[in-house]
Each structure stands twice: as structure tokens, then as C-alpha cells.
DOFISE-431225 format. One record per residue (C-alpha): residue number from 1; x, y, z; residue in three letters. Coordinates in steps of 0.1 Angstrom, whole numbers, plus 5000, padded with zeros to 4 digits. Each point is the difference from the previous one (the first is absolute). Layout:
// residues N
+-----+------+------+------+------+
! pos !    u !    v !    w ! code !
+-----+------+------+------+------+
! NUM !    X !    Y !    Z !  ALA !
...
+-----+------+------+------+------+
END
This chain:
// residues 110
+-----+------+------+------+------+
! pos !    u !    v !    w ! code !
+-----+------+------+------+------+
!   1 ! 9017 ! 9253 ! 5717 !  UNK !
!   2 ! 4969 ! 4986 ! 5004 !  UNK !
!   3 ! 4984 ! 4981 ! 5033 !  UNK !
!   4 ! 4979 ! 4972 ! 4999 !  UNK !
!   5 ! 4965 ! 5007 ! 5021 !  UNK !
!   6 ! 4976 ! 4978 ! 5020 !  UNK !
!   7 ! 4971 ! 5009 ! 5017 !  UNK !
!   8 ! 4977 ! 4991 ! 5028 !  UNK !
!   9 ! 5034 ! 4974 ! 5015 !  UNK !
!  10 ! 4999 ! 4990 ! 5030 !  UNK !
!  11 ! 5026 ! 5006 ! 5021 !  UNK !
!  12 ! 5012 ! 4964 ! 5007 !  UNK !
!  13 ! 4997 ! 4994 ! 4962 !  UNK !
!  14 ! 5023 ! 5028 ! 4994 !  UNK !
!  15 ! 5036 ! 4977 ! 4998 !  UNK !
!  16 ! 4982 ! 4979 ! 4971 !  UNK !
!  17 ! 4997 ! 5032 ! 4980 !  UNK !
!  18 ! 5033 ! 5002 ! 5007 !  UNK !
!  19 ! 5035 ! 4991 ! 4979 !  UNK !
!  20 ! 5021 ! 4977 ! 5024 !  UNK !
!  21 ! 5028 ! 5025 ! 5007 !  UNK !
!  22 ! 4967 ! 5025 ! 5014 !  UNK !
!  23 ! 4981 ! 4976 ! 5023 !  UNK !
!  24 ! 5027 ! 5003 ! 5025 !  UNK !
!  25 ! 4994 ! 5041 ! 5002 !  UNK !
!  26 ! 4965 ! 4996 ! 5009 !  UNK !
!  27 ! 4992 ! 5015 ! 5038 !  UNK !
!  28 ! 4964 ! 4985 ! 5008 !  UNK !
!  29 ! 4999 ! 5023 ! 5034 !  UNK !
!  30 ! 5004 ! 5027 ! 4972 !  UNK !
!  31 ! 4972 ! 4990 ! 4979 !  UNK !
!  32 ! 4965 ! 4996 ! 5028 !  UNK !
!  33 ! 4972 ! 4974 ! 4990 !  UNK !
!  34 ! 4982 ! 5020 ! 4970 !  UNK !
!  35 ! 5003 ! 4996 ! 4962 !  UNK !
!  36 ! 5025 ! 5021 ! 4986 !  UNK !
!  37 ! 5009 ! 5011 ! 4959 !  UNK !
!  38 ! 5034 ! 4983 ! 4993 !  UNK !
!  39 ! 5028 ! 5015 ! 4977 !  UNK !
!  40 ! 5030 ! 4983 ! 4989 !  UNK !
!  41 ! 5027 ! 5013 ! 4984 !  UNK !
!  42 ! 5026 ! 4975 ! 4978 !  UNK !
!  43 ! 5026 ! 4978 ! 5027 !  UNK !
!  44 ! 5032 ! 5014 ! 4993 !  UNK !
!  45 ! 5025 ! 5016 ! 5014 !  UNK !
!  46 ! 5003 ! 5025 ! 4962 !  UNK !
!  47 ! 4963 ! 5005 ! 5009 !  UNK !
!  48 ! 5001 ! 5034 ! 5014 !  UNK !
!  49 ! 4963 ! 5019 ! 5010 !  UNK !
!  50 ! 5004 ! 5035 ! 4991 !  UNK !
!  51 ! 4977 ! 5032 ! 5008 !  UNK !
!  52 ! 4986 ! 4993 ! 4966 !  UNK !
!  53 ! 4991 ! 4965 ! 5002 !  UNK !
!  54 ! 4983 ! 5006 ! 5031 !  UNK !
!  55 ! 4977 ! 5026 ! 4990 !  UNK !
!  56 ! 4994 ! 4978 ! 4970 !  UNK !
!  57 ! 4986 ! 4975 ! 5022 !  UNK !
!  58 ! 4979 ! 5021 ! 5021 !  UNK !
!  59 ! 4989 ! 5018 ! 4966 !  UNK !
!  60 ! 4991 ! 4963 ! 4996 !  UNK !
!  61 ! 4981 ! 4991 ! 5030 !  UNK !
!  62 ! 4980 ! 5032 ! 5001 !  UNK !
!  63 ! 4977 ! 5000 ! 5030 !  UNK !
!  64 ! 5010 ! 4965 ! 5011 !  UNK !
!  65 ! 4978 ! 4993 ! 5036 !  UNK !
!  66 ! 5026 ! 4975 ! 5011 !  UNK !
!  67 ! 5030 ! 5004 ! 5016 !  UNK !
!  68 ! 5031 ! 5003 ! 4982 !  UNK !
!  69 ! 5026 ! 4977 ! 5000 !  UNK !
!  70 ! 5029 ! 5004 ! 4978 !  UNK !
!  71 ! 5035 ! 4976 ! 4990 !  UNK !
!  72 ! 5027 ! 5003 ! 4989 !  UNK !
!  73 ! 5041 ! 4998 ! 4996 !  UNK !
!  74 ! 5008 ! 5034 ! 5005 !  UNK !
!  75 ! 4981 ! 5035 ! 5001 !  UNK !
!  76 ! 5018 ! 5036 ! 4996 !  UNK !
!  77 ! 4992 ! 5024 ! 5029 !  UNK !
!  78 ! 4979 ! 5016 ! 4979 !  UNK !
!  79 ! 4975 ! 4973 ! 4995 !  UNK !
!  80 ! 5004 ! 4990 ! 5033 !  UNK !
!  81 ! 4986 ! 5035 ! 5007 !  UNK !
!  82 ! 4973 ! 5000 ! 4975 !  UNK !
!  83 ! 4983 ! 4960 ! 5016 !  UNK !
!  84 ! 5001 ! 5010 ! 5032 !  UNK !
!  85 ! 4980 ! 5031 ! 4996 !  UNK !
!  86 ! 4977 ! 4978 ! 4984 !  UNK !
!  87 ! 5000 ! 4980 ! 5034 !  UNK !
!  88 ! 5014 ! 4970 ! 4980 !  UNK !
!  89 ! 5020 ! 4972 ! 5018 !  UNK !
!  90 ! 5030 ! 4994 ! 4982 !  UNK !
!  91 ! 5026 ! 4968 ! 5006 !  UNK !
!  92 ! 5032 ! 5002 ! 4982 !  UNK !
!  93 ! 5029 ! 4977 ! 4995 !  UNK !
!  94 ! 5027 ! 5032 ! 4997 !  UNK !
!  95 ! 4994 ! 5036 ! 5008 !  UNK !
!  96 ! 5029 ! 5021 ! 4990 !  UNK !
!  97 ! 4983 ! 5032 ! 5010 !  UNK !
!  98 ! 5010 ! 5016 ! 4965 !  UNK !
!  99 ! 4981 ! 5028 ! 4985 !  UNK !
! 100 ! 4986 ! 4999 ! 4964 !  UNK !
! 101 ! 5022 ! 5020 ! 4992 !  UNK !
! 102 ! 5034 ! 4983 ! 5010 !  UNK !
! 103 ! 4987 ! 4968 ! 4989 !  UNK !
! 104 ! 4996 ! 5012 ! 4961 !  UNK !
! 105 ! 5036 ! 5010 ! 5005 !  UNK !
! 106 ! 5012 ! 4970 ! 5010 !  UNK !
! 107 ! 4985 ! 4981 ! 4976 !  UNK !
! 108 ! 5016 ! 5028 ! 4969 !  UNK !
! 109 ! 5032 ! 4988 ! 5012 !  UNK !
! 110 ! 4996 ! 4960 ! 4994 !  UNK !
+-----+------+------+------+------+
END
């Protein structure tokens, strides 16, 4: 899974960037006044952010100087874990709280 980026967005400009069923996440007293690196992952709910695709994307953004905002449906515990040591903000529609782990499981049963 793959996140769209944008940089250098300011903050009020963030819900544009956004899919509709997103825009309604966003916390602006979360976000302060400067720029920040946007990163969007796809809008729905089989959209799930694991460790992986979260380390992809800061693999991506390398030494972004912008904050870090990050979307999405859902994100695993473990990538939870992996953004916010990164000091990213992150808005979700869904947190399960599932580890990497138990959501490959879950997904070997379908």
C-alpha cells in the first residue's frame, strides 16, 4: 500500500488534499500554523497501514523538514508505533489496535 504525499500544505489547505470520507478527521488544534508534508493513504475501510507501509513512506520522505501528517482508514499497532516515533500526526477513520501480526492472520482466513 502506497500513500499519496504533498508537501509544503498548509494546514487549512489540508481537507482539499483530502478524499471526502477524510476531511471530517482533520483536528486543526492538532496541526499549528506551519507547513506540514502530507501523506495519504487509499480511503477505504480494506485499506489497512501496516508496519511495512509505514516505514515505506518514511523510507520515502527521507529527511522531510516538515511536519508529518499522515491519513488513513485504519493503521495496525505496529505502524501506529513506527509514525509516532517519527513525531507524525496521524488521523484515522478506524483504529483496531491490531498488531501486524494478527492482521495477516486475519486476512489468511478470508
Amino acid at each position: 500500500m502506497k500513500a499519496t504525499i504533498h508537501h509544503a500544505v498548509p494546514p487549512p489547505a489540508i481537507p482539499d488534499r483530502l478524499p471526502p470520507i477524510f476531511r471530517p478527521l482533520i483536528d486543526a488544534k492538532r496541526l499549528g500554523t506551519a507547513p506540514v508534508t502530507l501523506a495519504v493513504f487509499p480511503a477505504a475501510s480494506s485499506a489497512v497501514v501496516s508496519a511495512g507501509a509505514a516505514q515505506r513512506l518514511l523510507t520515502r520522505l527521507g529527511d522531510a523538514a516538515d511536519p508529518l501528517v499522515v491519513v488513513g482508514y485504519n493503521f495496525t499497532q505496529d505502524a501506529v508505533e513506527i509514525l509516532q516515533d517519527a513525531h507524525a500526526t496521524l488521523f484515522a477513520v478506524s483504529n483496531f489496535w491490531w498488531s501486524d501480526a494478527r492482521w495477516q492472520a486475519i486476512r489468511q482466513r478470508q
